[in-house]
N, C-alpha and C positions, 0 to 999 in steps of 0.2 A: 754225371753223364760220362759214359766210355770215351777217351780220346781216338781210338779208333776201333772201330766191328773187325773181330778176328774173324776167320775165315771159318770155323767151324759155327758161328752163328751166324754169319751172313749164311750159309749155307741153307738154314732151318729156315729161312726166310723164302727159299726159293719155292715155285707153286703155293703159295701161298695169297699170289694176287700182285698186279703190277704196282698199288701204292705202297704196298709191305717192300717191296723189291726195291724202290723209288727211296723209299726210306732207307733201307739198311746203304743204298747207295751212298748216300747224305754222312755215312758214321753215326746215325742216329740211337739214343738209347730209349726212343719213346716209346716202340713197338714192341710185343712182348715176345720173343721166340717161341715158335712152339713146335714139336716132330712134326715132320710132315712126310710123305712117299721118298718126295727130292730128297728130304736130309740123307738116305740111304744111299742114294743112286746117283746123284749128282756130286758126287765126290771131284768127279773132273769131268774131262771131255770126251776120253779117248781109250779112259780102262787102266790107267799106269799110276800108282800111289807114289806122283813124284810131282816137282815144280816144273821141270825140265820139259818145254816143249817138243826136244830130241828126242823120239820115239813113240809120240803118239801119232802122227802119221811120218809118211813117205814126201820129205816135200817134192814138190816138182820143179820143173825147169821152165823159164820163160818161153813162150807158144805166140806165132804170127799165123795159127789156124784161126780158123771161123768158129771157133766152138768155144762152150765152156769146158774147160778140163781144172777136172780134179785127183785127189788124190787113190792110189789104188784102196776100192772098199767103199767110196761116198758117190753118190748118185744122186739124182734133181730131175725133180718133178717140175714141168713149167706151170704155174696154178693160176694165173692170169695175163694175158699179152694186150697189145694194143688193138682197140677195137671189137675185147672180146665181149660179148652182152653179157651183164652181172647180175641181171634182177630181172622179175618177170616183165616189168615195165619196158624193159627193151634197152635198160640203159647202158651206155658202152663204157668200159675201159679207157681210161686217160691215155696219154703219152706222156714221153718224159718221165715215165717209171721213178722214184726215188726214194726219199724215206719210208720206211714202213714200221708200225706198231702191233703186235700180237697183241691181244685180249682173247683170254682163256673164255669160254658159254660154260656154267657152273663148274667152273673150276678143272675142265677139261684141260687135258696139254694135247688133245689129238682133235676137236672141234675150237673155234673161238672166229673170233673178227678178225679182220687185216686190213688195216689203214695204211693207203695206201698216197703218196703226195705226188703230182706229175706236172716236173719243174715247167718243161718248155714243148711248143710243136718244131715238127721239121717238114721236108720235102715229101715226106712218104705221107702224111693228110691232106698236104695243101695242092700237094704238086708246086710247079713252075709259081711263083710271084712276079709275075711280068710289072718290070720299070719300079721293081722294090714298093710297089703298093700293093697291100691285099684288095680283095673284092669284097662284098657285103657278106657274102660266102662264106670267106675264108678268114674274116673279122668273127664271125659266129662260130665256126667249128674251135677257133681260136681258144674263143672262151669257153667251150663247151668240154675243150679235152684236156686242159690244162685243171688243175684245182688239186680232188680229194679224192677217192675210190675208199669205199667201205665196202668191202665183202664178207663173205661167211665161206672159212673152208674148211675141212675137212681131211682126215686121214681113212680111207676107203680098205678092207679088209686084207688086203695086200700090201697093206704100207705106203702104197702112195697117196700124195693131197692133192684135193682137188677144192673146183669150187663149187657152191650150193648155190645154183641161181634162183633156188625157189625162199632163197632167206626174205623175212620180215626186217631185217635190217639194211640189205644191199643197198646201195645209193652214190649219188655223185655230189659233192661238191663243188662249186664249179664257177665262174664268171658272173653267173647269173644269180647266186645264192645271196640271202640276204645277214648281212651283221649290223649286230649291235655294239657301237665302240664304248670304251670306256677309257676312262681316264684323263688326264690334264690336258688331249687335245678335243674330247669328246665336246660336241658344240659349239668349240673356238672357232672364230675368223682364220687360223691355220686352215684348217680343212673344208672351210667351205659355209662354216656354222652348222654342221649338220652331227646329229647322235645316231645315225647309221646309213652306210654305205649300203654296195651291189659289189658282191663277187672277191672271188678269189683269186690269183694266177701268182705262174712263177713259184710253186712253191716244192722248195728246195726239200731243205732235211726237218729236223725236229725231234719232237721228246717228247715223254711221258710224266705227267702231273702225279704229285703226291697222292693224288684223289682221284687216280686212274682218267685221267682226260687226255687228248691229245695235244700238242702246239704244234703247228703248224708255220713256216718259215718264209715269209712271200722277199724272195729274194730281187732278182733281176726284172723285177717288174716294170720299167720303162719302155720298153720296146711293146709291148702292148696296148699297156695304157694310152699311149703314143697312135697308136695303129686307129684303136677302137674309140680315140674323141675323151678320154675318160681322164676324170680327174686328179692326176697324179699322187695330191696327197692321201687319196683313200687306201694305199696302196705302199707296201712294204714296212708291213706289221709283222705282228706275228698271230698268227691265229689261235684261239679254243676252239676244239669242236669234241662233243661227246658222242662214239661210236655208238651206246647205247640209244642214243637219245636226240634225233634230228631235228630240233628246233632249237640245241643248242648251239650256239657260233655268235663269236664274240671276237674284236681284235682288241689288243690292249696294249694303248698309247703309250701308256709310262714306261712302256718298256722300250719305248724310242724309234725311229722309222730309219730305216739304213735298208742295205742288200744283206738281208739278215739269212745265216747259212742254217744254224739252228738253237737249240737252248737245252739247256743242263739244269736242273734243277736240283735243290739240295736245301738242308736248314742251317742257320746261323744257329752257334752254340746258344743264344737266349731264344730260339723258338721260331726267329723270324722266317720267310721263304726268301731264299736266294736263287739268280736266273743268271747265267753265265751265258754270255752270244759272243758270237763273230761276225763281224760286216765283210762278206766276200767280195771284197777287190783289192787291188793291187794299192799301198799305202792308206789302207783303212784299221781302225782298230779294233779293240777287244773290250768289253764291256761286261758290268753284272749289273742287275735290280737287289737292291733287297727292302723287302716288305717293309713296311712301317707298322704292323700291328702282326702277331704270332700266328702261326698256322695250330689248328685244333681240328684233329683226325677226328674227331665226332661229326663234324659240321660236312664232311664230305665234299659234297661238289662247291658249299656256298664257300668256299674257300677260293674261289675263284678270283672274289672281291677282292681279296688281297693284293693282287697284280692290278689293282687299280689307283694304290696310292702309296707310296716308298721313293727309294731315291736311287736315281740314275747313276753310273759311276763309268768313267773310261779308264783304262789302265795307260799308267807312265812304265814301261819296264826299266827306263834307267833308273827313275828314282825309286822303282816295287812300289809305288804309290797307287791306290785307288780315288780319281778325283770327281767327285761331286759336280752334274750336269745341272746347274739352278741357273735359272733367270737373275738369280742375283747375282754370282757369280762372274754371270755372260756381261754384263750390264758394268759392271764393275772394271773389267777386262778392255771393253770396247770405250768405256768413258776414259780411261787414261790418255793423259798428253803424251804418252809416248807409244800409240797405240800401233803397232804394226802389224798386218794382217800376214799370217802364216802359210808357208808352201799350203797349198791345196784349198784352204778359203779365197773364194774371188768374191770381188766388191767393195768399193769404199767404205771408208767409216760411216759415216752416215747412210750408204745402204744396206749395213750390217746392224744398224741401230733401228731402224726402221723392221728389219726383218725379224728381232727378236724383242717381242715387246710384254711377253707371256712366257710362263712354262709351257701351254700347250705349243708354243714356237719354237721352245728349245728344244723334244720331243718327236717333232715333225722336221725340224735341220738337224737331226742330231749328229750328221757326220760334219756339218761345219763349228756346231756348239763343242761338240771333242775335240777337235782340232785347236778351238780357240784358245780353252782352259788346261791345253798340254799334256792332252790325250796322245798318247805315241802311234805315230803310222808303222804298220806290220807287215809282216808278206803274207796277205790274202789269208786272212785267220778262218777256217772253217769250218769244221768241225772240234765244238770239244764236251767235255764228258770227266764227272765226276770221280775218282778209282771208289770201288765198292769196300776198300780196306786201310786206305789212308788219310782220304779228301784232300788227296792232292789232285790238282785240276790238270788235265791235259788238252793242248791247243795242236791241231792240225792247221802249220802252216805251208799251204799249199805249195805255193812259189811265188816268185819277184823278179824277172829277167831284168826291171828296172835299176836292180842294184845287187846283180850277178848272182842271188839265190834261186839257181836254175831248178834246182832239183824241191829243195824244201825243206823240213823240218819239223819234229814235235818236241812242242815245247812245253817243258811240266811246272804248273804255279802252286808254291809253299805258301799258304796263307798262314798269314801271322798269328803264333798260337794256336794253330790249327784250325784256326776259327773262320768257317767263311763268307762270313759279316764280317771280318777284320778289313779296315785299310790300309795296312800293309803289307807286303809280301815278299818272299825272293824267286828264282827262278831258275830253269838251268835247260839246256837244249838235251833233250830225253833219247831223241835220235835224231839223225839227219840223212836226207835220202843222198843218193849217189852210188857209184861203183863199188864202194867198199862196202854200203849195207846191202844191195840186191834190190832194193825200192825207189821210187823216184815220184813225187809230188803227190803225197799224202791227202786226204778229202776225207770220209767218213771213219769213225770210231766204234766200236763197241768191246766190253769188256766179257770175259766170260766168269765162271766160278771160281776161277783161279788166281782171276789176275792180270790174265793176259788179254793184251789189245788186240782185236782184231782190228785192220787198217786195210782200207779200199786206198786205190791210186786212182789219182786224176790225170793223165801226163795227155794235153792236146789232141784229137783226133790227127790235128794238121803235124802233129811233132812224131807222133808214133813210128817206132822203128828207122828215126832219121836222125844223124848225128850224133852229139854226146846221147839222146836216148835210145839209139840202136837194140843196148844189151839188154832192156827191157822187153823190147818186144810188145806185148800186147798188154791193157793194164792188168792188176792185180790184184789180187787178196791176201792180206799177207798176217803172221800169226808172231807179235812180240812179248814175250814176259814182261813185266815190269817187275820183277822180283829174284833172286834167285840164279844158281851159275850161268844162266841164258839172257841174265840182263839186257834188254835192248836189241838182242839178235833178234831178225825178220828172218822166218822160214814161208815161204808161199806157198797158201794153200788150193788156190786157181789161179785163173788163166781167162779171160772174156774172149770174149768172140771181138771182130774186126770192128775195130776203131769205134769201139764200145768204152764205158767208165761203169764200175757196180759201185752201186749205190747203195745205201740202207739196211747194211746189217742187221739184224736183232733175229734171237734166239728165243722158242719156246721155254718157260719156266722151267722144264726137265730137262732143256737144253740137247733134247735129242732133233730137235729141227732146228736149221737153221735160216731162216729168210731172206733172200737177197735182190736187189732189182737190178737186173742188168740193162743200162739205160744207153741210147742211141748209136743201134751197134748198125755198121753200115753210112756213119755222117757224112762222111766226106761224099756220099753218093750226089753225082748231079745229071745224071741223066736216068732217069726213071727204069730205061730198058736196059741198062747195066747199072743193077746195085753192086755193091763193095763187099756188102755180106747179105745172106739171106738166114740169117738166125734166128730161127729156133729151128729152122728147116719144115717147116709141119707140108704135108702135103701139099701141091697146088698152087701154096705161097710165092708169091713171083717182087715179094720186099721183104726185109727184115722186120721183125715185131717186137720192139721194147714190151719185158715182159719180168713178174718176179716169179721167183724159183724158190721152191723148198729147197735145201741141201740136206739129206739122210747119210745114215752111217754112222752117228756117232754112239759109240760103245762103253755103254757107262757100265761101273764095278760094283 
């Protein structure tokens, strides 16, 4: 097996199909190369036979407009906003815009699906929440605009995308939808004894399956759950769901319950599926699955099973340790005479013996099961992502004002042997935000043909353009090599609209589109009759509409 996929084969992989793509991510030698359109055209991004992201556009400068701005020559399409109707059925558009997944329709790079995740609501659904209680009302749109958007778009004779509301596929995911759990808490006393839930919310970023499926990231899910009477542990999975295929939705236990931001996916050199996450919050960790029995490209979807039985691992970055989340472990830990419970775990011994009496309990506390076993606390790990040419892992750590990492940092993990079923590893901070890089509190990932990271900013609605983050301005999109005399440099490729964050990168197979959600621009607004921003501007609009956007433009050789 290749140690790592050169660049002129990952290349031949591109349009080819998202688990072809998923794979050659992984460093994988199982997939067979073969020509394809892309091998021709997708050479890069921007038209330049160079590594150098110097010269394939114009970067910009930081922008306190209401708009998205880009670079001179690329343009965007808005292809769906909040509350737009997706399907003939009537059904609306999410808020909270965030991840998104392309899926080519036969092998198109100008029709396909668009998975679409919508973390949170705001002021602009509910209105006013008088005395911080919602109503029966605003409990139900709650769950109704938060979850999943599946669409069908389209590029229309002029180059722009649009959407198909008369798709056979369009649909919502949503509060109300039903899953099937699996894995070591699936009918445990943990959750309730129950082998499936109601609904989705909260959900963040996510990733794309060997076997072409989505995950889904139910992150900040308390404050809902909370609202709507609903049983917390159903809640802060990670979800499957199959765009082609609406009866598919599945959450899967073993992969641990935390504020999960999103998942990487890749294969252990002997075959296994590995899951790389982040628990978004402030002194939380980083974690991976890896399968217990081999993934088999023949078997397609039923591959799925796999993410139902393997082992949990939290990372120590002082010791580059991967450490094993078992009940036995836990058990072993917490029966010592010298047992003392850890910053961030609360409860006695004996209420911590009580709590974990199963796997499926370690699983469902897995942010105090990590913590116990010397899982290391991090600053707000968030997004990360596999490199398509080394399998080295990259972590977006957001920020920590709790322990002066204001700005943030990515941090890149050497798995041992290159192996990423290995338990050991080293590590090294890849970039760090601040004045001297031009970026400031790092959130979403994506890489393109080359190499290079594409990186969303997260920097506070309430922080924007005030104090140390003044020189930022408004957040951003921003374009790093990992390779090559541009090591590490961020050049910015946009600009958002007013106290907005873009969310969800990901690029068409021929990489001539690029998908983006630009998510709650306008937040700070609190009086309905003077919003902060009205973006997207569309006629008549009297609020802003979280909404994702094509980006065009890019000029391949």
């Amino acid at each position: 097996m290749e140690k790592q996929m050169d660049r002129r084969k990952f290349l031949s992989y591109l349009g080819t199909g998202a688990a072809a793509l998923a794979a050659a991510s992984a460093g994988l030698g199982t997939l067979e190369g073969k020509a394809s359109a892309a091998s021709k055209t997708a050479d890069h991004l921007f038209g330049f036979k160079t590594n150098r992201v110097s010269g394939y556009f114009e970067p910009i400068q930081p922008s306190s407009e209401d708009q998205l701005i880009l670079p001179k020559g690329f343009q965007y399409d808005v292809v769906a906003a909040f509350d737009d109707v997706i399907n003939k059925d009537g059904d609306k558009f999410g808020q909270g815009c965030d991840y998104n997944a392309f899926f080519p329709i036969d092998g198109s790079n100008n029709r396909g699906l668009l998975v679409t995740n919508h973390e949170y609501t705001n002021i602009f659904l509910h209105g006013p929440i008088k005395d911080g209680k919602m109503t029966a009302e605003q409990i139900k749109n709650e769950l109704y605009y938060q979850g999943m958007s599946v669409i069908e778009v389209y590029q229309d004779e002029n180059g722009a995308w649009k959407m198909d509301t008369k798709s056979k596929y369009a649909r919502r995911i949503n509060g109300f939808s039903k899953f099937e759990l699996t894995g070591p808490a699936k009918g445990s006393s943990a959750v309730g004894n129950v082998s499936t839930v109601t609904g989705t919310f909260a959900n963040c970023s996510g990733g794309v399956t060997l076997w072409n499926t989505v995950m889904s990231c139910e992150e900040n899910f308390s404050t809902t759950a909370s609202a709507a009477s609903l049983n917390a542990t159903h809640y802060g999975w990670v979800v499957e769901m199959d765009p082609f295929d609406g009866s598919f939705l599945r959450k899967h236990t073993a992969l641990g319950r935390f504020n999960h931001e999103n998942t990487a996916m890749g294969l252990a050199k002997d075959g296994r599926v590995v899951v790389y996450m982040g628990d978004d919050k402030k002194d939380a960790c980083v974690y991976k699955f890896v399968s217990k029995n081999k993934y088999n490209p023949s078997a397609g979807k039923g591959n799925s099973n796999l993410l139902s039985e393997g082992t949990l691992y939290v990372a120590n970055l002082k010791k580059g340790q991967w450490i094993a989340l078992t009940i036995e472990a836990v058990k072993k830990v917490l029966e010592s005479a010298s047992f003392k419970a850890p910053s961030g775990v609360k409860g006695t011994k004996e209420d911590l013996l009580k709590m974990f009496q199963t796997q499926g309990d370690v699983v469902t506390n897995c942010h105090e099961a990590a913590l116990l076993l010397g899982g290391m606390p991090t600053d707000r790990p968030e997004d990360i992502e596999i490199s398509p040419f080394d399998n080295t892992v990259f972590i977006c750590h957001t920020n920590n004002d709790n322990h002066g990492n204001i700005h943030g940092h990515i941090t890149r993990i050497f798995e041992k042997d290159n192996d990423l079923g290995a338990t050991e590893f080293d590590f090294e901070i890849f970039a760090a935000g601040g004045r001297q890089s031009g970026f400031s509190s790092p959130d979403n990932l994506a890489f393109d043909s080359n190499g290079n990271l594409w990186v969303v900013t997260d920097i506070s609605s309430s922080s924007l353009g005030k104090g140390v983050y003044t020189p930022f301005m408004n957040n951003g999109l921003f374009v790093i090599p990992t390779s090559g005399p541009s090591k590490g440099d961020a050049l910015q490729f946009a600009s958002g609209p007013v106290e907005c964050e873009m969310t969800g990168p990901f690029f068409t197979p021929d990489e001539r589109t690029l998908f983006l959600s630009i998510q709650h621009p306008g937040e700070e607004t609190s009086d309905l009759s003077k919003p902060t921003s009205l973006w997207p501007h569309r006629p008549g609009d009297k609020i802003p509409r979280e909404a994702v956007v094509a980006i065009r433009g890019f000029k391949l050789g």
